[in-house]
N, C-alpha and C positions, 0 to 999 in steps of 0.2 A: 526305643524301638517297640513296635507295638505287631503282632502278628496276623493279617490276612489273608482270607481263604477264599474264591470264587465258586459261587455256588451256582452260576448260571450253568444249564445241560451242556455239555460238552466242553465245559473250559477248562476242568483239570489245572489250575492254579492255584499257589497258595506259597507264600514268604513272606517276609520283614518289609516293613516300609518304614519311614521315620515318619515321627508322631510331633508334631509342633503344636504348641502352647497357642493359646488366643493371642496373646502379646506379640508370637513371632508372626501371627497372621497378619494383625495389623500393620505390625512394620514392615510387611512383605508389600501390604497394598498400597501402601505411601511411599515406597520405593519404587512401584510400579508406576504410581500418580504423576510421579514425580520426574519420574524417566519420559512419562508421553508428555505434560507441561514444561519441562525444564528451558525449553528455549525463551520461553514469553520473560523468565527475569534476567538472562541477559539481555535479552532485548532492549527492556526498560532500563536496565543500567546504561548500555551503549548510548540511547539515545539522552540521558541525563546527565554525563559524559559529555557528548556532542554537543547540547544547549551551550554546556559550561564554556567549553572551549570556543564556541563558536563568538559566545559573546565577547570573552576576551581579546579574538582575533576584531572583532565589528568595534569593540571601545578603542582599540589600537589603533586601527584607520581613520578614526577620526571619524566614522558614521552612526548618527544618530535618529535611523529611522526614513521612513518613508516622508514624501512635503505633505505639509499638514494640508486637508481637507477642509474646500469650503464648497457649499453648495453653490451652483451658477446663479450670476450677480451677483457674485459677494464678492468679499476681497478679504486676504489675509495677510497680515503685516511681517510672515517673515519669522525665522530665528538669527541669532547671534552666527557671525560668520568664525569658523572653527578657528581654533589657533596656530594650523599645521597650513592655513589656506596662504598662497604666494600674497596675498594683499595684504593681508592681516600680518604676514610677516615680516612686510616691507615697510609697512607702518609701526609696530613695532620698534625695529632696528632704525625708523627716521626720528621715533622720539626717544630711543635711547642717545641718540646723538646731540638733540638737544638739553641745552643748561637745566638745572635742576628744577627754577624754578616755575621755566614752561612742562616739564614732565609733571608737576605736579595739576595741572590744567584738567579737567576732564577731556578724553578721548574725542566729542562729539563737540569742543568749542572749535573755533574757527581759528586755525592759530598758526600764524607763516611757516610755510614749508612743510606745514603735514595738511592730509586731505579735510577739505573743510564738513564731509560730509558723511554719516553713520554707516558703516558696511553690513548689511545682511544676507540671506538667500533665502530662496524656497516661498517667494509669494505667490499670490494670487490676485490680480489685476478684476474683479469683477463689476467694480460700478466707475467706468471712467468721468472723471471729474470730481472722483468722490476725496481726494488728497493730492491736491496740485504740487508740482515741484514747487520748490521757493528756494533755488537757488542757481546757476548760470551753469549755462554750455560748459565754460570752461572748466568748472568746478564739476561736471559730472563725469565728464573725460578725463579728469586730472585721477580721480577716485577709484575710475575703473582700470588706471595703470598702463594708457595707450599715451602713445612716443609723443615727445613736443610737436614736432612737425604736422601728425595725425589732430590733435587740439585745435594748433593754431588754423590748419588748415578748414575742419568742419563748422568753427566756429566763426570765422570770417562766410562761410557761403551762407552759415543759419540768418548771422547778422544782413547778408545783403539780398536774403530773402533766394538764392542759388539752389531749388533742390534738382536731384538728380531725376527725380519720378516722384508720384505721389500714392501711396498706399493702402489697400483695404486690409483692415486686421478684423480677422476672426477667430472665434477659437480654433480650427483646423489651420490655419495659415493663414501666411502674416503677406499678399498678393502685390507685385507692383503692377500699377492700373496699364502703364507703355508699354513692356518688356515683359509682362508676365512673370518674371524673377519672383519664387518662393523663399520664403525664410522664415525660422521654424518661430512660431508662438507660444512652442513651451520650453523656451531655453531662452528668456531672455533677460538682459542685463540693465532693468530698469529703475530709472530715480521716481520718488515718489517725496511730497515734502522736503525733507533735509537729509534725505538717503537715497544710497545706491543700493539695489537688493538684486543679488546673483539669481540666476535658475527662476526667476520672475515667466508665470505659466500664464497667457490669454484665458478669462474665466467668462468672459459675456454668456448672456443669457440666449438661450438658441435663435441663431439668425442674427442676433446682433452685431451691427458693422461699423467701427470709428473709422475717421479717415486721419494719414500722418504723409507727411513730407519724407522723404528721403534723402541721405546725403551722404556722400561718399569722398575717402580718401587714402592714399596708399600710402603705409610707412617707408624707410630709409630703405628695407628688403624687398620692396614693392609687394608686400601684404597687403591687401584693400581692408579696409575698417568702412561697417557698413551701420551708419546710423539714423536712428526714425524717430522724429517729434511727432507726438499727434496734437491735433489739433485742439481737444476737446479740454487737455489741461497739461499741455507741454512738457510732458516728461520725456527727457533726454533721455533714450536709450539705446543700445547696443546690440544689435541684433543679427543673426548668423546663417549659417549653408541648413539647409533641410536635409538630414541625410537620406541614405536610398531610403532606408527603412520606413521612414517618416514617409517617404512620396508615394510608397504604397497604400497607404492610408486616404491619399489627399483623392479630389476630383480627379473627371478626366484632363488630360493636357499633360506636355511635357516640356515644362518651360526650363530655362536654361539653366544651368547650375551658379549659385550663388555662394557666398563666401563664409568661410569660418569664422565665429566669433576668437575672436583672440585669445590664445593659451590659458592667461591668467583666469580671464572670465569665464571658460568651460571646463575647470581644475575640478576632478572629480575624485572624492574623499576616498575614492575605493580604491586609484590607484597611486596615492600619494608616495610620496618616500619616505619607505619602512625607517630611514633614519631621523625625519622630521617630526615622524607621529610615536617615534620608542618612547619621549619623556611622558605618554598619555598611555602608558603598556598599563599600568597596575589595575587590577581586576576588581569590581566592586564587592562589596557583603555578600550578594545575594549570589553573586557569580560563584565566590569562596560556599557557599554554604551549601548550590547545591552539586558539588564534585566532592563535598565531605559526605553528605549523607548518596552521594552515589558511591559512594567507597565503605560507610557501613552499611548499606543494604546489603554487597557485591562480599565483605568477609560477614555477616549472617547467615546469607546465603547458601555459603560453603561452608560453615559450620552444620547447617540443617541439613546440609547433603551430606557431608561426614557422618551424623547418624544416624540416619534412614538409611543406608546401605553399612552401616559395621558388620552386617551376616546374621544370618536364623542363629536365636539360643542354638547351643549344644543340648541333646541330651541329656 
């Protein structure tokens, strides 16, 4: 205790105050520092936390990312179709059923009773004609997992030259020229080469217009399956309803509503079954590494707030 006395005129004061060290100053003002910043490193923990987990939840669903990006007129070939996806899983359990020595076959030969054709998703369609199909109707419908009926059926109109309407594709929508009928251009489920690739996006270069045939048929549920060869390099595809969302986007007009691509081919990783995508739960390195070092920043943390407030020396 150290004793003061007020000498200003008229103040008539004077007692004990306690006396603190420079040391207790210090830690008095990093206590304070630390009191007005202390939110910003929860902050940073919660949010490094959140990363962690978040990523865990996105490798669990089966999703890997945004469709890859190609500039207009280009095209991109796609990734590997997930292992949680209904095609891939059907294909799967078809050559589990076959004899050993057709399982040992690579996936992409042609080989009875599994699809002759490579499954992907997420392309981009930008230079028509630049990778013709080379393989048949039947084979692209068979791949995409639409009913025998629905096959035999489109495949007999393609062959006797039968379309329903004839179509202009652009990147905003995919237009029938008679009926006006929209159907979306970034959801579709096109062959290219020796593959069927899912979520297949319209990429033309601005104003660019192919023309395709249309052709339509209804499964055993009377489902309509709605499918468009273009002209320019015959790739059998699979094509569906515009939703509202989308038709806000499009030109004027309000052409009629058009049909859903079928379940399997608009299977979306995000709402998969939690118990299809659990064997792909386990969290990567980087996932584990950074929920550890957000758990020793978060006990540092509270160690250097333990003692920056332990209290001013005594006396």
């Amino acid at each position: 205790m150290r004793r003061y006395a007020c000498t200003a005129e008229g103040c008539g004061w004077q007692g004990l105050l306690p006396r603190h060290t420079k040391t207790t100053g210090r830690g008095h003002q990093r206590t304070l520092k630390l009191r007005r910043h202390g939110w910003l490193v929860p902050l940073v923990l919660l949010l490094a936390v959140g990363v962690g987990v978040a990523a865990v939840t996105i490798k669990a669903l089966g999703y890997d990312g945004a469709a890859p990006f190609a500039p207009a007129g280009e095209s991109h070939y796609g990734r590997p179709l997930p292992a949680a996806h209904p095609l891939q899983v059907k294909f799967v359990e078809q050559l589990a059923a076959m004899p050993p020595a057709v399982q040992a076959v690579e996936a992409t030969a042609p080989v009875a009773g599994l699809p002759a054709l490579t499954l992907r998703r997420q392309c981009s369609w930008g230079r028509p004609g630049g990778n013709p199909y080379k393989g048949t109707v039947e084979q692209a419908l068979q791949a995409a997992g639409l009913p025998a009926e629905v096959v035999q059926a489109i495949a007999l109109q393609v062959k006797n030259g039968q379309a329903v309407d004839r179509l202009d594709i652009r990147n905003g929508s995919i237009r029938a020229q008679t009926s006006g009928r929209l159907f979306d251009s970034q959801n579709v489920a096109m062959t290219y080469g020796k593959t069927l690739c899912l979520g297949t996006r319209v990429n033309f270069v601005h104003d660019h217009v192919e023309k395709a045939s249309l052709y339509e048929a209804a499964d055993a549920q009377g489902q309509m399956v709605a499918v468009m060869v273009p002209d320019v390099c015959g790739n059998v595809s699979v094509i569906g309803q515009l939703t509202n969302g989308r038709k806000k986007q499009m030109a004027s007009g309000t052409p009629d509503e058009t049909r859903w691509l079928p379940a399997q081919l608009d299977w979306d990783p995000k709402h998969a079954n939690r118990e299809v995508a659990s064997s792909n739960t386990v969290p990567e390195p980087q996932t584990l590494l950074i929920v550890a070092l957000a758990l020793a920043m978060l006990g540092w943390q509270r160690r250097k707030r333990q003692a920056a407030t332990s209290g001013p020396e005594k006396p």
